[in-house]
KOLMI-669096 format. One record per residue (C-alpha): residue number from 1; residue in one letter; chain; x, y, z. Coordinates in nm, 2 decimals. Layout:
% residues N
k=NUM | r=a | c=A | c1=X | c2=Y | c3=Z
...
This chain:
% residues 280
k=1 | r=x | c=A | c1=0.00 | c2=0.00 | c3=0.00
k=2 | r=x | c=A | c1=0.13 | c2=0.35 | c3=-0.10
k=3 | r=x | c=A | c1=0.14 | c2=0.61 | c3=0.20
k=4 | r=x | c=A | c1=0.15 | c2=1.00 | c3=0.23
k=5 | r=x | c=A | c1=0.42 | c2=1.12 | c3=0.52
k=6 | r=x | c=A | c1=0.19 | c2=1.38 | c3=0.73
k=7 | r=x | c=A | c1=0.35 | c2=1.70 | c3=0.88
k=8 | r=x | c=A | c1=0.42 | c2=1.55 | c3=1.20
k=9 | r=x | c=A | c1=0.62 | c2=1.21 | c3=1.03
k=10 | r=x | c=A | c1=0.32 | c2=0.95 | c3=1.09
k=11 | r=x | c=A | c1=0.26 | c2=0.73 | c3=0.79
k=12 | r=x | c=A | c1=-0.10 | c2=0.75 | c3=0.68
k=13 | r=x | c=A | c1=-0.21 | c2=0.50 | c3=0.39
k=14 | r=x | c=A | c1=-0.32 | c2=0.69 | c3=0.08
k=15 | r=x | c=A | c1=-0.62 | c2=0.45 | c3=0.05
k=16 | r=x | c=A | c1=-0.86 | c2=0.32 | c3=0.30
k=17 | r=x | c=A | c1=-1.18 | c2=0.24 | c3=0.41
k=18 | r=x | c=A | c1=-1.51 | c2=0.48 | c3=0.49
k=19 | r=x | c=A | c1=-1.81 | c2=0.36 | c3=0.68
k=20 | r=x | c=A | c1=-2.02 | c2=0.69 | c3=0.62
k=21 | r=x | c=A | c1=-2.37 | c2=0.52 | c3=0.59
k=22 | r=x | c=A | c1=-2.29 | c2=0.20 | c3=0.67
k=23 | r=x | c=A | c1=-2.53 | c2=0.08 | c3=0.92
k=24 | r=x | c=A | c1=-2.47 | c2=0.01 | c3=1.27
k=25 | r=x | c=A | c1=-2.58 | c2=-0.38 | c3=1.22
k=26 | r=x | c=A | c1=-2.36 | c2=-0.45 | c3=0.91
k=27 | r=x | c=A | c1=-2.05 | c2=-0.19 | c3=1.01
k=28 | r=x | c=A | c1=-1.86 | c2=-0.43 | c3=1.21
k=29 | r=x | c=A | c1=-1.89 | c2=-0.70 | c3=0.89
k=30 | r=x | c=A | c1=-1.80 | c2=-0.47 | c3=0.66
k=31 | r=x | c=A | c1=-1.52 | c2=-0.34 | c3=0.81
k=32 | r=x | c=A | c1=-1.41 | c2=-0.71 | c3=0.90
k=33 | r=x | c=A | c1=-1.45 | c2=-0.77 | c3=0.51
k=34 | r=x | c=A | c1=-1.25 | c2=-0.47 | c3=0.41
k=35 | r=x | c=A | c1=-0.96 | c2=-0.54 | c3=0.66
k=36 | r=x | c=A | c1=-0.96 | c2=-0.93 | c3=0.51
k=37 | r=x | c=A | c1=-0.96 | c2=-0.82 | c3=0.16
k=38 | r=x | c=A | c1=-0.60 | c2=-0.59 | c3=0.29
k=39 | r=x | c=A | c1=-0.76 | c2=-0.23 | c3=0.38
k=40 | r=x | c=A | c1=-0.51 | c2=-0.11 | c3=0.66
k=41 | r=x | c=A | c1=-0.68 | c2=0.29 | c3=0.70
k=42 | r=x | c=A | c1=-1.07 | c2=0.29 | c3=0.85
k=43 | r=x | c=A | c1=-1.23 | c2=0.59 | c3=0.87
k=44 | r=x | c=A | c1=-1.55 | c2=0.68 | c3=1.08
k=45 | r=x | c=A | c1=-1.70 | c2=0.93 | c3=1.27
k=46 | r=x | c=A | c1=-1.93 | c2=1.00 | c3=1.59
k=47 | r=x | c=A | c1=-2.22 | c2=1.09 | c3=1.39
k=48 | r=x | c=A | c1=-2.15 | c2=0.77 | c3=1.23
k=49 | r=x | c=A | c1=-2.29 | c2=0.63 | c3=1.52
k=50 | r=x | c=A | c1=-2.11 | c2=0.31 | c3=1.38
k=51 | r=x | c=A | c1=-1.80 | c2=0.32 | c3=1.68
k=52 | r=x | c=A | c1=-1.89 | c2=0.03 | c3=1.83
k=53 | r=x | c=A | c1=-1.89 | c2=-0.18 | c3=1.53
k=54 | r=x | c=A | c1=-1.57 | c2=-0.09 | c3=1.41
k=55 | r=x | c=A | c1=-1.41 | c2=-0.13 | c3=1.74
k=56 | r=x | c=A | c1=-1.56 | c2=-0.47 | c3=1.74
k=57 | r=x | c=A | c1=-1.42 | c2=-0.59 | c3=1.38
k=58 | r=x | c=A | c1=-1.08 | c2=-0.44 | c3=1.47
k=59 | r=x | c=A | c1=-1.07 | c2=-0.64 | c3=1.78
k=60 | r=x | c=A | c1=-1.18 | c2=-1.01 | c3=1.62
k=61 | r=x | c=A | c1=-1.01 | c2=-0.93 | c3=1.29
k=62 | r=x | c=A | c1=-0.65 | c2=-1.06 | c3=1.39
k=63 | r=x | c=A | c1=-0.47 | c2=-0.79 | c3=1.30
k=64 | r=x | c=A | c1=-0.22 | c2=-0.61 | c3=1.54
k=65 | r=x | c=A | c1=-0.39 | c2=-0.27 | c3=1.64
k=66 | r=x | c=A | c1=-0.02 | c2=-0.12 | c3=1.55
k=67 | r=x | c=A | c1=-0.08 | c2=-0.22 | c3=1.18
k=68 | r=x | c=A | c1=-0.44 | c2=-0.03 | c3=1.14
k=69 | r=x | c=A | c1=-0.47 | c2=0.33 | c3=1.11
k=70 | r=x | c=A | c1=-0.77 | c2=0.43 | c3=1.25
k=71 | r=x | c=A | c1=-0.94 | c2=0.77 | c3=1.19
k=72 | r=x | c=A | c1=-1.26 | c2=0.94 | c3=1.35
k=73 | r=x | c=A | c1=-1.41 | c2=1.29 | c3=1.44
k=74 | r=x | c=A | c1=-1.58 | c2=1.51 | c3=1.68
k=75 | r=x | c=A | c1=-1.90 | c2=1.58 | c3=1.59
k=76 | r=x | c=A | c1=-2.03 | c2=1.95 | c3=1.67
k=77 | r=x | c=A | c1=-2.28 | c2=1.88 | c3=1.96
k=78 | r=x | c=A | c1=-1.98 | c2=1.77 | c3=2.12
k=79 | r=x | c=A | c1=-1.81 | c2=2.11 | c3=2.06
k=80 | r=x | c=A | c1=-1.56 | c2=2.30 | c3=2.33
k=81 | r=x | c=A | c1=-1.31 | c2=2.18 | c3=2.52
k=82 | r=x | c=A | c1=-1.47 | c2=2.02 | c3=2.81
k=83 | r=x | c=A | c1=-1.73 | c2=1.82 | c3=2.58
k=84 | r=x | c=A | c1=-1.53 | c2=1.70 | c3=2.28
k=85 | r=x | c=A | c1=-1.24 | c2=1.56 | c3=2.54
k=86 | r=x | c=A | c1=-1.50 | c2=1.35 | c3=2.69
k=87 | r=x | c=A | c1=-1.64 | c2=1.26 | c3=2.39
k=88 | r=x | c=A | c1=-1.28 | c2=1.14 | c3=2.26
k=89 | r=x | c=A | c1=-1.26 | c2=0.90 | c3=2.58
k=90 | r=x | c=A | c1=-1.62 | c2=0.81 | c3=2.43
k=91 | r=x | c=A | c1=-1.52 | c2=0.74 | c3=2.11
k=92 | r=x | c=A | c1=-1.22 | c2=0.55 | c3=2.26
k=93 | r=x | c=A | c1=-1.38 | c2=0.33 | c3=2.46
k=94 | r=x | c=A | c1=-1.64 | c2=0.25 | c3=2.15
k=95 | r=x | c=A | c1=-1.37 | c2=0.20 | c3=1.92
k=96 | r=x | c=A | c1=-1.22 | c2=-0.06 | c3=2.18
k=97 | r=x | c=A | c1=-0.86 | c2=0.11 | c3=2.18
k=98 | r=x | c=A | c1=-0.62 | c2=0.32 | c3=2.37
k=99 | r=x | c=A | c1=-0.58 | c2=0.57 | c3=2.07
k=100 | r=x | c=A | c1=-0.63 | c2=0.69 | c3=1.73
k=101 | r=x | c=A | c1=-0.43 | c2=0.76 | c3=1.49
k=102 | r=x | c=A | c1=-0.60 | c2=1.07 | c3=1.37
k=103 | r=x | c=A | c1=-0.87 | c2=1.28 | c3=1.52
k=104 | r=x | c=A | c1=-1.05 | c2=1.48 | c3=1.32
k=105 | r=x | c=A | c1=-1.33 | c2=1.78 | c3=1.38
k=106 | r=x | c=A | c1=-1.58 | c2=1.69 | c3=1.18
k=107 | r=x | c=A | c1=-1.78 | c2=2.06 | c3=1.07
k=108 | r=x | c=A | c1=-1.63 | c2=2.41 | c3=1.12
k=109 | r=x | c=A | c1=-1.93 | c2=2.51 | c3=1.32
k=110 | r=x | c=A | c1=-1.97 | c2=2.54 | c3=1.74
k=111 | r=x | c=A | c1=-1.64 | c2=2.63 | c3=1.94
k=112 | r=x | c=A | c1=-1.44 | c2=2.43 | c3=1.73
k=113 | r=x | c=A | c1=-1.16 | c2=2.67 | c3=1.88
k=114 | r=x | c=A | c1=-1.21 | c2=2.44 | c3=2.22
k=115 | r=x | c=A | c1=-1.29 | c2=2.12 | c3=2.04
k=116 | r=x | c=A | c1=-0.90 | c2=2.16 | c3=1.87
k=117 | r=x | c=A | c1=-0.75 | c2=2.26 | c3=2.18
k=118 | r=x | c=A | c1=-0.89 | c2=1.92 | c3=2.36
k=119 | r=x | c=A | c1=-0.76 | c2=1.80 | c3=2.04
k=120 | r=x | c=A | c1=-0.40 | c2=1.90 | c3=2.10
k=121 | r=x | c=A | c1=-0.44 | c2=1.80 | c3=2.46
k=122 | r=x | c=A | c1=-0.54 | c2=1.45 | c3=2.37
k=123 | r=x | c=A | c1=-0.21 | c2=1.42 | c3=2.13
k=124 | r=x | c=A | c1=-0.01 | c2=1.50 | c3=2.42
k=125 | r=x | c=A | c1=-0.15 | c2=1.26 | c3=2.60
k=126 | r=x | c=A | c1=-0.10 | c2=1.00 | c3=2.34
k=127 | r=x | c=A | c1=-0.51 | c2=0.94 | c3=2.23
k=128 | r=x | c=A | c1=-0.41 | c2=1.05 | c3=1.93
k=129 | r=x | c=A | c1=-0.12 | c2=1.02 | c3=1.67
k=130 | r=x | c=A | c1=-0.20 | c2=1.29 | c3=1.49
k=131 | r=x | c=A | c1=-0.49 | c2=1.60 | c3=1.48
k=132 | r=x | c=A | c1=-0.69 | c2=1.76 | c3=1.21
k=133 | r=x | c=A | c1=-0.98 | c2=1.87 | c3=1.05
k=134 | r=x | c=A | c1=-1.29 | c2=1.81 | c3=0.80
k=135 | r=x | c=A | c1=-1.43 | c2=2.05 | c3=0.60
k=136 | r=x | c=A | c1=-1.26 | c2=2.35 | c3=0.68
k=137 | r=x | c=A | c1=-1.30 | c2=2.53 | c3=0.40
k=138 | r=x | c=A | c1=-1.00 | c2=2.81 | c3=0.31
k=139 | r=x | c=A | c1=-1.08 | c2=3.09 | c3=0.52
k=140 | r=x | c=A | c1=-1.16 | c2=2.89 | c3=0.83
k=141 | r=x | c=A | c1=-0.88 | c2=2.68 | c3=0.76
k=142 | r=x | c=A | c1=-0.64 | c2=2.96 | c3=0.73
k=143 | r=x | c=A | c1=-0.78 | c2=3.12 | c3=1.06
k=144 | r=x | c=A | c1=-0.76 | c2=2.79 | c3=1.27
k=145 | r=x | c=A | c1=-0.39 | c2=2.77 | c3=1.13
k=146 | r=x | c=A | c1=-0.28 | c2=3.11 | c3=1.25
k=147 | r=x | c=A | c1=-0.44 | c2=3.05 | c3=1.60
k=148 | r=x | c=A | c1=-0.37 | c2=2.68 | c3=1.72
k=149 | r=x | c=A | c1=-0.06 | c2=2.55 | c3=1.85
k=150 | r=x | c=A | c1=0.00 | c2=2.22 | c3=1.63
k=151 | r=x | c=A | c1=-0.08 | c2=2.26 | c3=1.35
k=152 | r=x | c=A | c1=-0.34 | c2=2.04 | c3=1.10
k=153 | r=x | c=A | c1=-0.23 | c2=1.70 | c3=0.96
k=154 | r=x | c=A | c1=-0.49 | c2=1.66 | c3=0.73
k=155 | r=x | c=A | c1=-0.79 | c2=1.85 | c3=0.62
k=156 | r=x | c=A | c1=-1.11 | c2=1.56 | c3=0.50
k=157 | r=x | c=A | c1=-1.31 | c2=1.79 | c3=0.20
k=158 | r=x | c=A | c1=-1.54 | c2=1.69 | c3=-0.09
k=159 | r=x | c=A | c1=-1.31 | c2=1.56 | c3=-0.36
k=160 | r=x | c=A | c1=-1.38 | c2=1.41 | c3=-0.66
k=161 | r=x | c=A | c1=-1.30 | c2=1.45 | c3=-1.03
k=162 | r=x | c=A | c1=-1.58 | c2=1.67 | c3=-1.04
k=163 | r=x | c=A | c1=-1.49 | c2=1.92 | c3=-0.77
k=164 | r=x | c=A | c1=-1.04 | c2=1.85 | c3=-0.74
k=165 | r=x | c=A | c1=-1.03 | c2=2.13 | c3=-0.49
k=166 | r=x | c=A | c1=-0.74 | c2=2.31 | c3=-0.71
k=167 | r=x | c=A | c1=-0.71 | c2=2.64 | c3=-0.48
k=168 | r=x | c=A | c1=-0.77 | c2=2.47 | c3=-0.15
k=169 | r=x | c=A | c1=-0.45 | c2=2.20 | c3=-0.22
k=170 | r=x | c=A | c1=-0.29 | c2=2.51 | c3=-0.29
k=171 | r=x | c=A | c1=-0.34 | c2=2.64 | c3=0.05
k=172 | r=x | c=A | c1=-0.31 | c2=2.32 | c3=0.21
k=173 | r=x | c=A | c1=0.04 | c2=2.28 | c3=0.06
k=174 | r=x | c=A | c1=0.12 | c2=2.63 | c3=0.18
k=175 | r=x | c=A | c1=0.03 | c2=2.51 | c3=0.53
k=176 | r=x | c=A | c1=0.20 | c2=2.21 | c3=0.49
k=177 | r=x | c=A | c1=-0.16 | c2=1.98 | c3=0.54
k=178 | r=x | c=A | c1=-0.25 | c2=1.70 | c3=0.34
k=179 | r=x | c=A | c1=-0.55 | c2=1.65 | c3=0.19
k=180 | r=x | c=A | c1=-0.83 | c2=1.37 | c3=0.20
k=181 | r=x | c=A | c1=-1.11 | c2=1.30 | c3=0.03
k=182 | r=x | c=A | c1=-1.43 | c2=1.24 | c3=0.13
k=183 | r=x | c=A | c1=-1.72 | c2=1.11 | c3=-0.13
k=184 | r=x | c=A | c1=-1.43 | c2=0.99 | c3=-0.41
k=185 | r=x | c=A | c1=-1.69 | c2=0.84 | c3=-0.62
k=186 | r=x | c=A | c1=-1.92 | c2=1.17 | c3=-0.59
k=187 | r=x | c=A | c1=-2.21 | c2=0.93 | c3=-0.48
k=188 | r=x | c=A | c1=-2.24 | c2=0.91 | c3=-0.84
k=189 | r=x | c=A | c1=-2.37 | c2=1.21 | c3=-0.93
k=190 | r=x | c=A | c1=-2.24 | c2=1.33 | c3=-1.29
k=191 | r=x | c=A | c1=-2.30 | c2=1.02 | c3=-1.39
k=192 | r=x | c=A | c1=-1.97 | c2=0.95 | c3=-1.30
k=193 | r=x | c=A | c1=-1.94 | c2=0.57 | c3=-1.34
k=194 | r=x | c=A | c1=-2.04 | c2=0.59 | c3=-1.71
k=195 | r=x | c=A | c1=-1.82 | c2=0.96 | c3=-1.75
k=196 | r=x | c=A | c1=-1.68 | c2=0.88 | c3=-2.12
k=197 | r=x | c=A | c1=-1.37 | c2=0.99 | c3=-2.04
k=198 | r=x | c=A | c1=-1.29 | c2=0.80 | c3=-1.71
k=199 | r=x | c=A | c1=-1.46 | c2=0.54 | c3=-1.92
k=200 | r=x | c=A | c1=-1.21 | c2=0.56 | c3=-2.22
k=201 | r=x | c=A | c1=-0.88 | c2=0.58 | c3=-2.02
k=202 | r=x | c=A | c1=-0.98 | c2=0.23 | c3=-1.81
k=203 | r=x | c=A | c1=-1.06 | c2=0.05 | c3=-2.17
k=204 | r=x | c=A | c1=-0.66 | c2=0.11 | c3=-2.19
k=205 | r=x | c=A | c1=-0.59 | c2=-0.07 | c3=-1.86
k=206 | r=x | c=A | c1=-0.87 | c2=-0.32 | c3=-1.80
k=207 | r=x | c=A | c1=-1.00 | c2=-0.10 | c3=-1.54
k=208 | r=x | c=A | c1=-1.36 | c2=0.03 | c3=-1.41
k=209 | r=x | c=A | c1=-1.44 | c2=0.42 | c3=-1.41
k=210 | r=x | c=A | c1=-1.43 | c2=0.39 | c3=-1.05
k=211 | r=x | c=A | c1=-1.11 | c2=0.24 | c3=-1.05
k=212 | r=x | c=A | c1=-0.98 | c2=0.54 | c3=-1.27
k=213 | r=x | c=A | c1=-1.09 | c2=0.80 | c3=-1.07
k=214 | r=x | c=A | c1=-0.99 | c2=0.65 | c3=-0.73
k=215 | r=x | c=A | c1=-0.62 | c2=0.64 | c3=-0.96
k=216 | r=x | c=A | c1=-0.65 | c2=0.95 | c3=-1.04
k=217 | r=x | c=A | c1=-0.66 | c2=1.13 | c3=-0.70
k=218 | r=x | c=A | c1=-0.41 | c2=0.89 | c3=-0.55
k=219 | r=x | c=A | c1=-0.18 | c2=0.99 | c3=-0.83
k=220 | r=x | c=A | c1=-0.21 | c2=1.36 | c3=-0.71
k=221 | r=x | c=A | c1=-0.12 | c2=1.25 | c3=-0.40
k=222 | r=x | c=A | c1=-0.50 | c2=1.28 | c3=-0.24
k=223 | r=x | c=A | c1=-0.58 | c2=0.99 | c3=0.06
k=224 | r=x | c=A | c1=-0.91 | c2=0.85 | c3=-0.06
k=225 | r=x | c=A | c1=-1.14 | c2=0.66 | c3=0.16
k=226 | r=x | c=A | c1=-1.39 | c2=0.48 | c3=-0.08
k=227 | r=x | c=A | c1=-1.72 | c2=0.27 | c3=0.08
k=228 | r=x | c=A | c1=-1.94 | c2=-0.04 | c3=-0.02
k=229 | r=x | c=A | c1=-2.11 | c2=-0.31 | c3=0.17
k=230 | r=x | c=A | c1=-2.00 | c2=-0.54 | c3=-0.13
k=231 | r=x | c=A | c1=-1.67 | c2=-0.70 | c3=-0.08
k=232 | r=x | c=A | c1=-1.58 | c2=-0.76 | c3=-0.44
k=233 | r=x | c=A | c1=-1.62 | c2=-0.41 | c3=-0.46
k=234 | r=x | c=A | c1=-1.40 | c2=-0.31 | c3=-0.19
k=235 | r=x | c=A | c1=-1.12 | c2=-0.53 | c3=-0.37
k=236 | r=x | c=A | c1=-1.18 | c2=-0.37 | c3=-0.68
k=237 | r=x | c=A | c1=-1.11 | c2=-0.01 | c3=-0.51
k=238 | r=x | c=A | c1=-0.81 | c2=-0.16 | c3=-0.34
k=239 | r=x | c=A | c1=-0.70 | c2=-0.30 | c3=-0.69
k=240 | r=x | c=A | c1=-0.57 | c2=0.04 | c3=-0.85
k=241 | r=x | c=A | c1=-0.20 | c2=0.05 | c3=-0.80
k=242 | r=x | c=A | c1=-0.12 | c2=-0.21 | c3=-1.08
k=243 | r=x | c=A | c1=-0.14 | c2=0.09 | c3=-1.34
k=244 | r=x | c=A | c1=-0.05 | c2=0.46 | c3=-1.36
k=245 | r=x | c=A | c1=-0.19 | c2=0.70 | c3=-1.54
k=246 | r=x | c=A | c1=0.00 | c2=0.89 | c3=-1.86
k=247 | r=x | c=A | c1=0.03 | c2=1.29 | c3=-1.79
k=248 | r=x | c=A | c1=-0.19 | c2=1.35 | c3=-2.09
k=249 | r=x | c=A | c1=-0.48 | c2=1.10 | c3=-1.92
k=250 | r=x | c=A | c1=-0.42 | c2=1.31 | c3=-1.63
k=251 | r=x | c=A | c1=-0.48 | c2=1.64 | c3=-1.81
k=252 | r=x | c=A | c1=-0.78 | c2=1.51 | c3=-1.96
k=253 | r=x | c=A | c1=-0.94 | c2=1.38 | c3=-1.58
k=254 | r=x | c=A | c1=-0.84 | c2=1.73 | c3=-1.46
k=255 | r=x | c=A | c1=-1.02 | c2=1.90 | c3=-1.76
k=256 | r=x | c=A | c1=-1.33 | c2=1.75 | c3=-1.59
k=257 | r=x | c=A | c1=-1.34 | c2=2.01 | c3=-1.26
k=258 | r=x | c=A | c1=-1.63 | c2=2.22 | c3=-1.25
k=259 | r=x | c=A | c1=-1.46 | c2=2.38 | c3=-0.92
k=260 | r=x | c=A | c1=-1.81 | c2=2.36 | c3=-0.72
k=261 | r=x | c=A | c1=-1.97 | c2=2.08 | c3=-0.50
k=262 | r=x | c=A | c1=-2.21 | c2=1.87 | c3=-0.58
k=263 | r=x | c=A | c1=-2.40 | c2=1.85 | c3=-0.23
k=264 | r=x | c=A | c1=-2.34 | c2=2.20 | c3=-0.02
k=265 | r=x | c=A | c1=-2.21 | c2=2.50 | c3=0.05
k=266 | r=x | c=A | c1=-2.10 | c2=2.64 | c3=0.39
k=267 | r=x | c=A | c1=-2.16 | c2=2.96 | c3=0.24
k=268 | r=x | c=A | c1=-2.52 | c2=2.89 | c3=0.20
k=269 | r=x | c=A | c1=-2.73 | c2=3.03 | c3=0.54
k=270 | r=x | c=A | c1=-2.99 | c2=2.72 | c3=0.51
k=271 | r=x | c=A | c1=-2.76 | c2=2.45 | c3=0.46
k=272 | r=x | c=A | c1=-2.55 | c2=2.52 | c3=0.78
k=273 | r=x | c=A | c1=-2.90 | c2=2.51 | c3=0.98
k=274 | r=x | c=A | c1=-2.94 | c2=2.19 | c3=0.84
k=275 | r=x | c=A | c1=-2.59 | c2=2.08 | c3=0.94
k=276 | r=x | c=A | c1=-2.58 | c2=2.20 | c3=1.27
k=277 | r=x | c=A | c1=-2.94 | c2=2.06 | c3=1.35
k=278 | r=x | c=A | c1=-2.80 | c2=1.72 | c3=1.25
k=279 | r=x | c=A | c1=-2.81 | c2=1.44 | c3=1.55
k=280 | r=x | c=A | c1=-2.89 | c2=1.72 | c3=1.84
């Protein structure tokens, strides 16, 4: 498996495992499944409210905890200080383990401010291997930069051939953050699995569209996290680093940004009611 180096020197996989909507009955099979078929990175998250069953399959799966990189985040009603460090002990105690190896916040929204400090607390105290955040978009990102004292590992945005996040890397570079995508396949919207072009360029190499586009963004050096309940799936997304994509197959993939998201805006009033009124 290839990995990306983060800021602080941990070794982060540039391909994992996501259990957004995976249900809590079939999470801790699925993630047993994906661990079998060689997925080392699992990613989950509070509002998941799918802990438990990871903790579970990474406890009967036989692996050494040391050789899993496990990922999860702080969900806003669990924002400030006091709150999101008992919510980490929480989380920990779900996930059946003394640490994580990243701790993310999951929305920019509540006193995210405290939530990172408890953040950096927890790193010192060895909870976490490394800190960081989710969709932070550049502004707020810059700001939380300029004002915490350890600075971002990663930053988890919406990233997909459709929306490549050109400016943001740029600014993630300059703070020395890597990125990682969330929603790699775009949920298929765009019609993404039949795109022509992704379509085209995998006819060359035997290869799906989805297999192209997870490729593509772990090519430009983006950790991807792709789900499915189907374990032939899940070996198909692990079975993309037999081929390499020519610079002009590249140029035609990036020729498919459209620079905008394909399921919400922070900048829209409405849809951070909606976010922040999620799982109160």
């Amino acid at each position: 498996m290839e990995t990306v180096k983060l800021n602080n020197g941990v070794e982060m996989p540039i391909l994992g495992y996501g259990v957004y909507q995976v249900g809590p009955a079939e999470c801790e099979r699925c993630v047993r499944d994906a661990i079998d078929t060689g997925y080392r990175l699992i990613d989950t998250a509070q509002s998941y409210f799918n802990e438990e069953g990871v903790g579970n399959a990474i406890k009967n799966s036989g692996v050494k905890r040391e050789d899993l990189f496990l990922v999860t985040k702080i969900w806003i009603s669990r924002s400030g200080d006091e709150k999101a460090a008992a919510s980490i002990d929480e989380s920990l105690r779900k996930l059946q383990t003394d640490y994580v190896d990243l701790l993310l916040i999951h929305q920019p929204f509540g006193d995210y401010y405290g939530t990172y400090r408890a953040m950096e607390k927890a790193y010192k105290a060895g909870k976490a291997r490394a800190i960081g955040v989710s969709n932070f978009y550049p502004d707020r990102f810059i700001d939380l930069s300029h004002f915490c004292e350890i600075q971002p590992v990663v930053n988890q945005v919406e990233t997909h051939v459709f929306q490549q996040q050109k400016k943001a890397r740029e600014i993630m570079k300059k703070y020395n953050t890597q990125i990682m995508s969330w929603g790699p396949f775009a949920e298929g919207k765009n019609n993404m699995f039949k795109n022509e072009t992704l379509v085209s360029i995998g006819e060359k190499y035997g290869k799906s569209s989805a297999q192209v586009a997870l490729r593509f963004l772990t090519q430009e050096g983006i950790v991807v996290i792709p789900k499915s309940v189907k374990k032939e799936r899940m070996e198909q997304n692990l079975n993309i680093f037999d081929f390499k994509l020519s610079p002009e197959e590249l140029a035609e993939i990036r020729a498919l940004d459209t620079g905008k998201s394909l399921f919400f805006s922070h900048y829209d009033p409405e849809t951070v009611e909606m976010i922040i009124n999620l799982t109160r």
